[in-house]
Biopython code that builds the backbone (N, CA, C, O; Angstrom):
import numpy as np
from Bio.PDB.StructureBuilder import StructureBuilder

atoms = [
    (1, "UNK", "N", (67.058, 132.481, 63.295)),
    (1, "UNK", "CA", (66.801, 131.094, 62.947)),
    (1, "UNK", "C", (68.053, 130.271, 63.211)),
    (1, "UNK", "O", (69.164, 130.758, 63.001)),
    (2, "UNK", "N", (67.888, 128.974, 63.689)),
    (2, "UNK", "CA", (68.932, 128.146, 64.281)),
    (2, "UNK", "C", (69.361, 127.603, 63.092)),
    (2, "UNK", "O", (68.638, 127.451, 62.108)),
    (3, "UNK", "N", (70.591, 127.291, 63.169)),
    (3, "UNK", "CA", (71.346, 126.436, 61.390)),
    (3, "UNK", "C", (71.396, 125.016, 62.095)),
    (3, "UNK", "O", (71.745, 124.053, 61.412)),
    (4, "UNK", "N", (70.987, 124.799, 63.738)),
    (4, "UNK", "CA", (70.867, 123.381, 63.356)),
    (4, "UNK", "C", (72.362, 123.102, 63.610)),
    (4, "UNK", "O", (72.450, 121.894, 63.389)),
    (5, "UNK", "N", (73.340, 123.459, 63.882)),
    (5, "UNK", "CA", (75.131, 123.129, 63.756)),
    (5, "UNK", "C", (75.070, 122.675, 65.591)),
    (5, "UNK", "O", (74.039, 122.779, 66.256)),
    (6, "UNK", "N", (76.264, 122.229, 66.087)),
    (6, "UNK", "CA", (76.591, 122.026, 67.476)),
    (6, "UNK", "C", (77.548, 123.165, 67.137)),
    (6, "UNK", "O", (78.207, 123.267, 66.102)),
    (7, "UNK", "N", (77.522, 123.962, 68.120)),
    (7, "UNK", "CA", (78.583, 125.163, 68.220)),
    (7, "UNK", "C", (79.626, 124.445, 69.339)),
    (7, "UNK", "O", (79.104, 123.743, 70.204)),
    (8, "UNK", "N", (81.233, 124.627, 69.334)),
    (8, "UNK", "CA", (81.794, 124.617, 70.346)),
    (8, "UNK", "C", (81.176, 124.705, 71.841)),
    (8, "UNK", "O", (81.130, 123.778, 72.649)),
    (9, "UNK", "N", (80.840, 125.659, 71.973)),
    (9, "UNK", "CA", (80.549, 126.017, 73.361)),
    (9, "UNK", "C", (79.682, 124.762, 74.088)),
    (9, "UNK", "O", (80.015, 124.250, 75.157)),
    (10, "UNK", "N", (78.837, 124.483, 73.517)),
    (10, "UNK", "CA", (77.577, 123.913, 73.517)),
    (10, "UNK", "C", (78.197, 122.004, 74.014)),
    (10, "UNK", "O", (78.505, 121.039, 73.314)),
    (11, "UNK", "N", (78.117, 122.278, 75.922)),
    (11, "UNK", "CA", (78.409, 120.808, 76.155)),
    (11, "UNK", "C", (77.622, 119.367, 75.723)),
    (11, "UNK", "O", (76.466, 119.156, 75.355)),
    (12, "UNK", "N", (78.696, 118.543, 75.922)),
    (12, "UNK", "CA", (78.004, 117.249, 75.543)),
    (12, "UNK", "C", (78.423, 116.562, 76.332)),
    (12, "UNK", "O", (79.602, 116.375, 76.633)),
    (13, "UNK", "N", (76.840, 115.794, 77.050)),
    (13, "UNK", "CA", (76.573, 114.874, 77.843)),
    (13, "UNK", "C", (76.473, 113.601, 77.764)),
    (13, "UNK", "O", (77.641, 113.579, 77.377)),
    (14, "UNK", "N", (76.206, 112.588, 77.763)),
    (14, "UNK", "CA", (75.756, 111.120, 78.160)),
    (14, "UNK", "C", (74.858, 111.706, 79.382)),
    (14, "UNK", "O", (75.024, 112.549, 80.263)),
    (15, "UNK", "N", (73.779, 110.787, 78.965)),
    (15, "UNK", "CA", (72.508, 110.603, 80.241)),
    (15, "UNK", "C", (72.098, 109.319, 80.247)),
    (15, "UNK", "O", (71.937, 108.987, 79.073)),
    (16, "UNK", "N", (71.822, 108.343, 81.052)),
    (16, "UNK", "CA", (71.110, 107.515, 80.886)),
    (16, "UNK", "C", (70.322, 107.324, 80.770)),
    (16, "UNK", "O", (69.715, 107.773, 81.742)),
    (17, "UNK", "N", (69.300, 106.592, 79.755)),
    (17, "UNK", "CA", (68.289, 106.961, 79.433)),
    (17, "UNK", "C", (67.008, 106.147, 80.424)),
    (17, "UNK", "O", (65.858, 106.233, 79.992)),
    (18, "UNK", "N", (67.251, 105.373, 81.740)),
    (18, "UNK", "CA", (66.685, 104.781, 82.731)),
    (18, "UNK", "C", (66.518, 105.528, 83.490)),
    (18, "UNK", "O", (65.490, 106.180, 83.675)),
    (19, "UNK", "N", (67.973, 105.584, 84.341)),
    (19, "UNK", "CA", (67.958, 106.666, 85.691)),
    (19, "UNK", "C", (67.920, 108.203, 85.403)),
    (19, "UNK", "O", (67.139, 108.899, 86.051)),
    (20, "UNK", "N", (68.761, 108.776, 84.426)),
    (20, "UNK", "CA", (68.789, 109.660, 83.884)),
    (20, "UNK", "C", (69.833, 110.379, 84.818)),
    (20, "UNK", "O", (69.790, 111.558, 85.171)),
    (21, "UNK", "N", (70.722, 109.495, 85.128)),
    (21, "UNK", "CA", (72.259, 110.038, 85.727)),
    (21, "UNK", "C", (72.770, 110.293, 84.778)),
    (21, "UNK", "O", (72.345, 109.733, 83.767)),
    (22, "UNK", "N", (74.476, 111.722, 84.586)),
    (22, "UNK", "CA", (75.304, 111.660, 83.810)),
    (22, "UNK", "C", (76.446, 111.288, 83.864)),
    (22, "UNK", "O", (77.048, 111.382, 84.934)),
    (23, "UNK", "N", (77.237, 110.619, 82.417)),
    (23, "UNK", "CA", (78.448, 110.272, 83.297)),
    (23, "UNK", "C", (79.209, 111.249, 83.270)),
    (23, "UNK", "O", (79.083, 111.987, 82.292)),
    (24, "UNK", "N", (80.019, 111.527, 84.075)),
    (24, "UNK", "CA", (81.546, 112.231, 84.811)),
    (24, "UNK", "C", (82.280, 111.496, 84.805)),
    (24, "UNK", "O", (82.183, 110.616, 85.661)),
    (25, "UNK", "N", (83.149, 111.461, 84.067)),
    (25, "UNK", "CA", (84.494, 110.958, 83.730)),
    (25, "UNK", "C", (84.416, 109.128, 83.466)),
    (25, "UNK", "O", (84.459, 108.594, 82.358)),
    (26, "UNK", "N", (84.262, 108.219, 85.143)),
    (26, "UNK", "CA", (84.293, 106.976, 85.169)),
    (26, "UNK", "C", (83.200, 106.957, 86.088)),
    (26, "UNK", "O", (82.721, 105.888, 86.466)),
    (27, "UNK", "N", (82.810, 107.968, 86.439)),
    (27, "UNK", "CA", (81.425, 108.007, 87.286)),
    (27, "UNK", "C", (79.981, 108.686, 86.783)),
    (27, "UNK", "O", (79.730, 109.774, 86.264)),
    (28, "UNK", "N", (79.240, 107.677, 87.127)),
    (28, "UNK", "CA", (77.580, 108.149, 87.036)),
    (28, "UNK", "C", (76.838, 108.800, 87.972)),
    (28, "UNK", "O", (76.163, 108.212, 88.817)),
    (29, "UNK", "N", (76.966, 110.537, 87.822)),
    (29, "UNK", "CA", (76.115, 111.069, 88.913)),
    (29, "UNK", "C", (74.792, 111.335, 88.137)),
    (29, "UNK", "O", (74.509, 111.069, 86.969)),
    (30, "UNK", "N", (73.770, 112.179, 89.511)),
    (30, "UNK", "CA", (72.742, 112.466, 89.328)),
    (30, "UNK", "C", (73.203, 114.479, 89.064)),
    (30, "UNK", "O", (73.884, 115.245, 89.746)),
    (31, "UNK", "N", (72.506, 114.651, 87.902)),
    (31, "UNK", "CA", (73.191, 116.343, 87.764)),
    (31, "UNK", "C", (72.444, 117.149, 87.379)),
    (31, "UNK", "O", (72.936, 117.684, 86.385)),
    (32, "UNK", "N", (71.178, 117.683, 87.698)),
    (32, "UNK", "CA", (70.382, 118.425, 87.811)),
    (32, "UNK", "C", (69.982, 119.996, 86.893)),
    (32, "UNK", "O", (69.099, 120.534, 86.224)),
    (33, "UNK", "N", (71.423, 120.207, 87.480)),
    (33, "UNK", "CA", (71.562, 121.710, 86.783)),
    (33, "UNK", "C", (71.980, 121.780, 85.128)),
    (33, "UNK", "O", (71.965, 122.878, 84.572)),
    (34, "UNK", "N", (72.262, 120.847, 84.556)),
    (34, "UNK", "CA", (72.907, 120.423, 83.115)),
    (34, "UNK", "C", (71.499, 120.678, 82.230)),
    (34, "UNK", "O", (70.571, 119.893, 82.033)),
    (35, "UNK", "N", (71.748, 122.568, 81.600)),
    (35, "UNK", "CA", (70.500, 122.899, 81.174)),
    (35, "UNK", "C", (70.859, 123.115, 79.849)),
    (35, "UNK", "O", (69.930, 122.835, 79.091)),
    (36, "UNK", "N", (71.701, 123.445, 79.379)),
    (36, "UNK", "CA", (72.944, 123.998, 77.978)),
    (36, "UNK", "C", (73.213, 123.214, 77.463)),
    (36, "UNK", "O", (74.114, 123.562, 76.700)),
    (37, "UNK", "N", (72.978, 122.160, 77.351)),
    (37, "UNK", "CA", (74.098, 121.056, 76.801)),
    (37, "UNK", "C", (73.397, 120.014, 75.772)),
    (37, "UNK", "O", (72.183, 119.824, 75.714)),
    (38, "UNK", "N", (74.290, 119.430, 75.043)),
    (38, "UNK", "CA", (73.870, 118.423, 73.776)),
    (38, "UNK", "C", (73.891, 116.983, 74.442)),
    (38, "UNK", "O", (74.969, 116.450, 74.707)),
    (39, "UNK", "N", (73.033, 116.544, 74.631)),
    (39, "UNK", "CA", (72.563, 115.375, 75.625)),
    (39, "UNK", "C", (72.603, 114.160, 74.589)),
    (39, "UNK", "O", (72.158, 114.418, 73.470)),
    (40, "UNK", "N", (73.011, 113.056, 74.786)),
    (40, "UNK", "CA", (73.270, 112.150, 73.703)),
    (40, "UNK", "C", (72.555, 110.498, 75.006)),
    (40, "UNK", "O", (72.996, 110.231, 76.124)),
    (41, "UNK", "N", (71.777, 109.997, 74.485)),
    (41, "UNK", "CA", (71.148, 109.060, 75.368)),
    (41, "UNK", "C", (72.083, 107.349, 75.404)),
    (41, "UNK", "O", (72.557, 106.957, 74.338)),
    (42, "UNK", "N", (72.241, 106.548, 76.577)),
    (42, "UNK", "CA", (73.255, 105.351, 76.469)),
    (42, "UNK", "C", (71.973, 104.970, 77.927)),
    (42, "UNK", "O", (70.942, 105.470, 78.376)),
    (43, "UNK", "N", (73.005, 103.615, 78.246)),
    (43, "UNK", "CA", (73.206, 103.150, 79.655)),
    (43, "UNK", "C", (74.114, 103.474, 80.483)),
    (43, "UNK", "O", (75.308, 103.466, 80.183)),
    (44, "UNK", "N", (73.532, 103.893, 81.957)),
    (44, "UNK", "CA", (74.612, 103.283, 82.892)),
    (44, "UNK", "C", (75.485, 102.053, 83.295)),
    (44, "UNK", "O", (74.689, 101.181, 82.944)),
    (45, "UNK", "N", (76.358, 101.493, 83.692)),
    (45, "UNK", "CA", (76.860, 100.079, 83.758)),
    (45, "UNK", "C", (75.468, 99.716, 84.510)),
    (45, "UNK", "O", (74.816, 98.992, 83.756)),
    (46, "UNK", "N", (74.711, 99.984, 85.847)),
    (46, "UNK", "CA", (73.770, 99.511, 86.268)),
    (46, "UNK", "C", (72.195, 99.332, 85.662)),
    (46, "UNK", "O", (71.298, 98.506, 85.830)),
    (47, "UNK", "N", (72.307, 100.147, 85.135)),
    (47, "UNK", "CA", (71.194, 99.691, 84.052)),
    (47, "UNK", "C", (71.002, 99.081, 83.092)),
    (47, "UNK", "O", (69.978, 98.577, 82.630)),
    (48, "UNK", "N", (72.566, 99.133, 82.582)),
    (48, "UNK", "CA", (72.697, 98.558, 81.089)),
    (48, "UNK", "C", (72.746, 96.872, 81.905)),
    (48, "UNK", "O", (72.270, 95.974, 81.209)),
    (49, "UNK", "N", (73.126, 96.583, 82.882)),
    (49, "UNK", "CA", (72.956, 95.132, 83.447)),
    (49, "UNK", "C", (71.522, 95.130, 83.695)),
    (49, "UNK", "O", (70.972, 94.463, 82.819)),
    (50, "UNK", "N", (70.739, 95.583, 84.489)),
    (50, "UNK", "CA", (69.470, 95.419, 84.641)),
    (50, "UNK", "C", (68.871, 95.336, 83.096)),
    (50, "UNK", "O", (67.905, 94.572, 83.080)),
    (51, "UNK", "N", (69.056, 95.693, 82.271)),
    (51, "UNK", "CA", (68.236, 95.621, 81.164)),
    (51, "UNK", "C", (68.779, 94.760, 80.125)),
    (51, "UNK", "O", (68.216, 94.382, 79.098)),
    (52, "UNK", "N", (69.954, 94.503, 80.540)),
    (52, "UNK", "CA", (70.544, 92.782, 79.881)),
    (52, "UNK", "C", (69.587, 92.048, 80.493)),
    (52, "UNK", "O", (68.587, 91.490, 80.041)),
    (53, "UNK", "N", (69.930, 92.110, 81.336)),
    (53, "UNK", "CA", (69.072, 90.675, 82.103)),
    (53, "UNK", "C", (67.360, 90.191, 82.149)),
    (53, "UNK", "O", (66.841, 89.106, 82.413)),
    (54, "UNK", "N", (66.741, 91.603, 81.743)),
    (54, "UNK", "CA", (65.126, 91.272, 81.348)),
    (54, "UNK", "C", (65.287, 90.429, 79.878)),
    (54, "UNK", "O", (64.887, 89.281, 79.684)),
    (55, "UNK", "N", (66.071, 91.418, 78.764)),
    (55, "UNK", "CA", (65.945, 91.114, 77.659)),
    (55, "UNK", "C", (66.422, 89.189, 77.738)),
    (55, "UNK", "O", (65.745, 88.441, 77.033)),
    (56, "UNK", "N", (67.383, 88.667, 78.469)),
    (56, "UNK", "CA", (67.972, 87.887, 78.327)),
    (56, "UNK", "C", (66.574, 86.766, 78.913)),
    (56, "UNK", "O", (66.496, 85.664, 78.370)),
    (57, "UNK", "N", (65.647, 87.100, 79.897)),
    (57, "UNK", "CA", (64.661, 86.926, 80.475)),
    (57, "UNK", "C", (63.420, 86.280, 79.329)),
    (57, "UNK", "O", (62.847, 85.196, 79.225)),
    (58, "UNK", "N", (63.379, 87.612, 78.557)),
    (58, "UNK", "CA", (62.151, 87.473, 77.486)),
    (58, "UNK", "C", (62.578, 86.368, 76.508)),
    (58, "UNK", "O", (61.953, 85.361, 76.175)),
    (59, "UNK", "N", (63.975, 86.859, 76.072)),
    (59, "UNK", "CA", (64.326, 85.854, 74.969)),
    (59, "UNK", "C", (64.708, 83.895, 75.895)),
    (59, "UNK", "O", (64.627, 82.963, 75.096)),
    (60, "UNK", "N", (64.899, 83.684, 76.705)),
    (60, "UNK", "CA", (64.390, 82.654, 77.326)),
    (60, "UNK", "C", (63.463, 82.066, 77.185)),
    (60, "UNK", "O", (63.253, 81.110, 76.438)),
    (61, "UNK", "N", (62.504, 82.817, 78.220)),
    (61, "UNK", "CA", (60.616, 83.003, 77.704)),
    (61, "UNK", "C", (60.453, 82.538, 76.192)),
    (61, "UNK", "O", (59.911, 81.476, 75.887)),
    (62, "UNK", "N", (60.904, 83.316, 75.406)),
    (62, "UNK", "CA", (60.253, 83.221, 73.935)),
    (62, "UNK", "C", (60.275, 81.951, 73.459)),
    (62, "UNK", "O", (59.376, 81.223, 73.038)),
    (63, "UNK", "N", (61.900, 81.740, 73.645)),
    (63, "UNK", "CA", (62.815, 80.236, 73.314)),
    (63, "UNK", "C", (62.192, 78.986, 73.812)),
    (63, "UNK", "O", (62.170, 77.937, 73.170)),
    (64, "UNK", "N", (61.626, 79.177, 75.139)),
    (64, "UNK", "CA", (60.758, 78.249, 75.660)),
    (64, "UNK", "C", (59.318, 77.983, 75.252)),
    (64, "UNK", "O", (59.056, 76.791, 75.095)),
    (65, "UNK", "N", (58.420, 78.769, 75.066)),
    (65, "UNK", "CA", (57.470, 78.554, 74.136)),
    (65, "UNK", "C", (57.210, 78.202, 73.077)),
    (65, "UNK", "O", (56.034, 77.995, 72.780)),
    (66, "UNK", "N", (58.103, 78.045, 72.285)),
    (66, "UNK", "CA", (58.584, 77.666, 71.119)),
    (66, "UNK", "C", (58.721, 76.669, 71.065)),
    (66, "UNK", "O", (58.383, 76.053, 70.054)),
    (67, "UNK", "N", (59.166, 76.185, 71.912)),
    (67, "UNK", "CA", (59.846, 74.758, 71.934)),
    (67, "UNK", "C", (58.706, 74.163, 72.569)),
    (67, "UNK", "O", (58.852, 72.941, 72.553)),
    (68, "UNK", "N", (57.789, 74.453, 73.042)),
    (68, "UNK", "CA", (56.672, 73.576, 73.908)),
    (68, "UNK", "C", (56.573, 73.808, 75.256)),
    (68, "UNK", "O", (55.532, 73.534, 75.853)),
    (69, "UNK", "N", (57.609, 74.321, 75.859)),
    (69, "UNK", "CA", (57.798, 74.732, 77.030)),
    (69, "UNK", "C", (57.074, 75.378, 77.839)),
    (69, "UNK", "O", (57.681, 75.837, 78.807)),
    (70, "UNK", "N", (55.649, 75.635, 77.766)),
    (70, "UNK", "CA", (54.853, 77.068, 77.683)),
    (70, "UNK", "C", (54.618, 76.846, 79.388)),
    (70, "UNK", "O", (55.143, 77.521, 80.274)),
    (71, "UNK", "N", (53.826, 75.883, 79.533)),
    (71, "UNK", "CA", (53.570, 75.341, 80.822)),
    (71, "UNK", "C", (54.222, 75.436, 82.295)),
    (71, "UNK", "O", (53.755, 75.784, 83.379)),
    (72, "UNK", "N", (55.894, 74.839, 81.759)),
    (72, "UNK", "CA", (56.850, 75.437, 82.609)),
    (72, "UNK", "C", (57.270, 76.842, 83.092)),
    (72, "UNK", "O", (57.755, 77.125, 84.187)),
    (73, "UNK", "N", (56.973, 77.715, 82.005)),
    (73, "UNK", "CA", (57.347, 78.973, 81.918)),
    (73, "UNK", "C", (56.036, 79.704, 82.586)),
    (73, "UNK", "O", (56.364, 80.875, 82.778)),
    (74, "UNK", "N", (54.414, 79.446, 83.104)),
    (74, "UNK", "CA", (53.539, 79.855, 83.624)),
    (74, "UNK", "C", (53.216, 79.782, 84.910)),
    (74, "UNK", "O", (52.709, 80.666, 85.601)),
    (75, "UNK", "N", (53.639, 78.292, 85.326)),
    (75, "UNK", "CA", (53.651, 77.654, 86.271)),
    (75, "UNK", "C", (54.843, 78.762, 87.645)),
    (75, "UNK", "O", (54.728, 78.762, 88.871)),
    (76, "UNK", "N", (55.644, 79.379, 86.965)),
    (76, "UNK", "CA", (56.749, 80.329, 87.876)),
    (76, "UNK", "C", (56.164, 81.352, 87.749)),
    (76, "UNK", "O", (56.734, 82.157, 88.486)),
    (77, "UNK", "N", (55.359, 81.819, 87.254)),
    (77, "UNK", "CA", (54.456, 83.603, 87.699)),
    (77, "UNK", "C", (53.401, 83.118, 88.814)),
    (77, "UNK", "O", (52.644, 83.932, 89.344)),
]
sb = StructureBuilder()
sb.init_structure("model")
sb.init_model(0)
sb.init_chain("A")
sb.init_seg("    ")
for serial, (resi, resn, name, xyz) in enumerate(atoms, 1):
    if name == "N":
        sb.init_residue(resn, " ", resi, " ")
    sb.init_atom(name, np.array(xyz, "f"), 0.0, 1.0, " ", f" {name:<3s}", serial, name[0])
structure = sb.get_structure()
């Protein structure tokens, strides 16, 4: 039966939780073989921008409807 502990041995990763690259050091590869290890979920810098920028998107959107804006905001889809 497992106690559930992180043992030494037992690596720890960052993955992104989009692309599902890991980082290496200052770099984000793609790493396949990483089967052992204590995986801890983040962003990449490229994703974590791509997914600023929706959220920043919606909350726009939202801000604009709110305000009356609805029309403007339909009229661009």
């Amino acid at each position: 039966m497992s106690s559930g502990r992180i043992t030494p041995r037992a690596q720890r990763v960052i993955q992104c939780c989009t692309c599902h690259r890991v980082r290496a050091g200052d770099a984000w590869e793609i790493r396949p073989d990483i089967v052992d290890a204590v995986i801890s979920h983040g962003y990449c810098p490229t994703c974590y921008e791509e997914a600023l920028r929706r959220v920043k998107t919606v909350a726009s959107e939202t801000s604009t409807r709110q305000t009356g804006g609805r029309a403007a905001i339909l009229a661009t889809y």
